[in-house]
C-alpha positions, 0 to 999 in steps of 0.5 A: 500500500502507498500512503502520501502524505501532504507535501511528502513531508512526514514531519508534517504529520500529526503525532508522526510517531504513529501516524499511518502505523497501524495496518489494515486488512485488504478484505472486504470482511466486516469484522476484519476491518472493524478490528482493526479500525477499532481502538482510537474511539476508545481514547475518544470516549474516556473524555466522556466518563473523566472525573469531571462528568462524575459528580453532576451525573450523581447528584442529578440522579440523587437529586431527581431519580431517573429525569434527567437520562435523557439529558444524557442520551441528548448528549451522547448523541450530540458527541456522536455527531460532532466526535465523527466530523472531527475524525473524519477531517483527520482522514479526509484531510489529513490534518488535525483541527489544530493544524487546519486552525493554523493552515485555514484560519487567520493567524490573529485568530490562530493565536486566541484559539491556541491560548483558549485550548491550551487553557482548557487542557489545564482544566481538563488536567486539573479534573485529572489531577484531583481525581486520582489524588483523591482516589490514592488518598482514599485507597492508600490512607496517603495524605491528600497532598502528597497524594496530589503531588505524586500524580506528576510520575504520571508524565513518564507512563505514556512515554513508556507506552508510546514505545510498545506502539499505539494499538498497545495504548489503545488496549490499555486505556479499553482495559481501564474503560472495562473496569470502569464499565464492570464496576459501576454495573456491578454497584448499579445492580446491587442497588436494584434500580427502578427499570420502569423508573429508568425507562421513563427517564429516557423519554424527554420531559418538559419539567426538566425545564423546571426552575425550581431548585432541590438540594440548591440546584434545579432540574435545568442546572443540573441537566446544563451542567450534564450536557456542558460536562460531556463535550469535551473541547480536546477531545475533537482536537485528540480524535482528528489527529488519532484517526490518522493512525490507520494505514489509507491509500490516498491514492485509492477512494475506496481506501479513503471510504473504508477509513471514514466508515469504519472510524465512524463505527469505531467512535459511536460504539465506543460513545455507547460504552460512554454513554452505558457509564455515564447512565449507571452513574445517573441511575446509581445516584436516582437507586442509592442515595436519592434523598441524599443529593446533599451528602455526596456532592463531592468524591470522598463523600460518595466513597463515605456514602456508599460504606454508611448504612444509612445512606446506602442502605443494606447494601453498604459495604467497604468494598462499594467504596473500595471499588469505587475508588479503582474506578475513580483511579482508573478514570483519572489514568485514562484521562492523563494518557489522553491529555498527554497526546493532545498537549502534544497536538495541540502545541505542534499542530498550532505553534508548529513546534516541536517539544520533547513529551516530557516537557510538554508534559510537564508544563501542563501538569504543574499549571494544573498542580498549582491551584490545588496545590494552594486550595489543599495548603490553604483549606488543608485536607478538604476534599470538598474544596478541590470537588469544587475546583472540578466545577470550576473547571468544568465551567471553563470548559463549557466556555472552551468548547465552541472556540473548538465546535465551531472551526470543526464544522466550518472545515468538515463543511467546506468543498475545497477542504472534505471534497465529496466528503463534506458535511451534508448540508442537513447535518451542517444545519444540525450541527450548527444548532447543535453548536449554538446550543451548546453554546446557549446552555453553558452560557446560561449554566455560567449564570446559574453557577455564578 
């Protein structure tokens, strides 16, 4: 097979160390191609199930059982539009959305977009840093700041990982993804849900627009807050480039058509898992600690709550707890290797420079370690202060995100750039709704928070 890159200048390439590496079968068969195509919507979908999207999906189930799942599968299927366009730019134009940022767009605006994504990967960073913090905290017994303090180790696992070859990464972070999904349909089980109740929960309601608040947050809070967590600004950054990891013959259309298509499969399959998680969260919430809201708005609470009989009923047990911490570890560990590459893309697809990791790395790791490092010296070892530094930062998030929707639909739109590839011009308009959605409901959760 031959693949030509732009120019025929690999170094050009996004994430060049694995770009085009992973070969794929020249059958025709399904199930070949789709094993093979299948593993970056893995890395894709982690954003979607991060430390970040736990504490609104639990809280809006404790606060009110099972309204607001389809707030969840609203978003899902929101990602799934906007996670497909952004893998198939990777492919179709062999560039990443920070590189045809800085191929496409002004070099004034170029600079704002940078500034804006790079401070939204600290935030992203920051969720990350807090959750396996805490996690280690409550496992170990370590105290929260050194707990905090030795998630920077973390900057070294994907320059180990990235040598053993990109499908080596794509196996471990689904392995992290399966325990994640297997614990919390072990502790969703257990807590016998209502399935009538989560059934109704998946058919829209017009009381979700309901102001009234309960436990301090309204329907409508709580379901912005899930549809401003589940986007993610890095993650369209993250997917365009790791599309590219799949060996096309750019040369040959079928080649090209076979890559968008069976990415297509790889990245809504994987949302569905995310979506599976982030339902059980919800549902989790609406089962075991409706009533509760107020106690286990924050993760050592939660862990507290699901040993505490009277909270978690009869089915209370330190190993809930315990399990639950893995999960909230095994999250935070997803995420780094995540925002580990998309620090990289991000730096060399709008700067055009080159860092070693390490380095990039590092710098985003202490910008993120710097205010919880102040918070825990300050407030000493209170949890709860660095739970809300997590909304804090998902705030900031929500704010980030249409600096990144809105440059991914203008490109995957263009004639010039996707060629018959472009967004449908229905899916352009929905997209467009879909954006300026978003962008409605953020703001109006900024309002609300603040």
């Amino acid at each position: 097979m031959k693949t030509v890159y732009p120019n025929n200048e690999s170094e050009r390439r996004s994430l060049s160390e694995v770009n085009q590496t992973v070969r794929v079968p020249q059958s025709n068969s399904f199930w070949k191609n789709l094993r093979a195509f299948i593993g970056p919507g893995a890395l894709v979908a982690v954003g979607y199930m991060d430390p970040g999207n736990w504490i609104t999906s639990v809280v809006g189930g404790a606060t009110y059982r099972y309204l607001l799942l389809a707030v969840v599968f609203s978003s899902s299927l929101m990602a799934m539009q906007l996670q497909q366009m952004a893998g198939k730019l990777g492919i179709v134009a062999r560039k990443d959305l920070a590189q045809a940022t800085a191929s496409y767009l002004p070099n004034w605006l170029r600079y704002i977009l940078f500034i804006i994504i790079e401070l939204a990967l600290m935030a992203t960073d920051l969720a990350e840093v807090i959750g396996s913090g805490i996690a280690l905290h409550l496992l170990f017994g370590w105290p929260l700041l050194f707990s905090i303090l030795i998630t920077i180790l973390d900057v070294f696992l994907l320059l180990s990982l990235m040598k053993m070859g990109f499908r080596k990464i794509e196996a471990i972070v689904s392995a992290l993804i399966l325990t994640i999904l297997l614990i919390f349909v072990y502790l969703t089980v257990i807590s016998q849900p209502s399935i009538s109740g989560i059934l109704k929960g998946f058919i829209p309601s017009a009381s979700i627009f309901d102001l009234h608040q309960t436990g301090g947050n309204s329907k409508l809070t709580l379901a912005l807050g899930i549809v401003g967590a589940t986007v993610m600004p890095h993650n369209l950054y993250l997917h365009s480039s790791i599309s590219q990891t799949r060996q096309v013959d750019y040369e040959n259309s079928e080649s090209i058509h076979k890559a968008v298509r069976f990415m297509t499969w790889d990245s809504n399959l994987q949302l569905a898992i995310a979506f599976i998680v982030n339902s059980l969260l919800l549902i989790l919430g609406a089962s075991l600690f409706y009533g509760h809201a107020s106690k286990i708005s924050a993760f050592a609470q939660m862990y507290n709550a699901l040993a505490d009989p009277t909270i978690a009923g009869s089915v209370a047990s330190g190993l809930l707890s315990t399990l639950f911490a893995i999960a909230l570890l095994a999250s935070g560990q997803n995420s780094t290797i995540t925002g580990t590459l998309t620090g990289q893309i991000v730096m060399e697809g709008f700067l055009h420079m080159r860092l070693p990791q390490w380095a990039i790395r590092l710098f985003t790791r202490i910008m993120a370690l710097t205010p919880v490092i102040v918070v825990t010296i300050i407030w000493g070892e209170q949890e709860k202060m660095l739970d809300e530094l997590i909304v804090y930062s998902q705030v900031f998030l929500s704010i980030a995100l249409p600096f990144s929707i809105f440059p991914l639909i203008y490109f995957t739109s263009s004639k010039k750039l996707m060629g018959k590839y472009r967004n449908a011009k229905w899916n352009t308009v929905l997209a467009y709704l879909v954006a300026i959605l978003l962008t409605v409901l953020n703001i109006k959760l900024i309002i609300d928070l603040f």
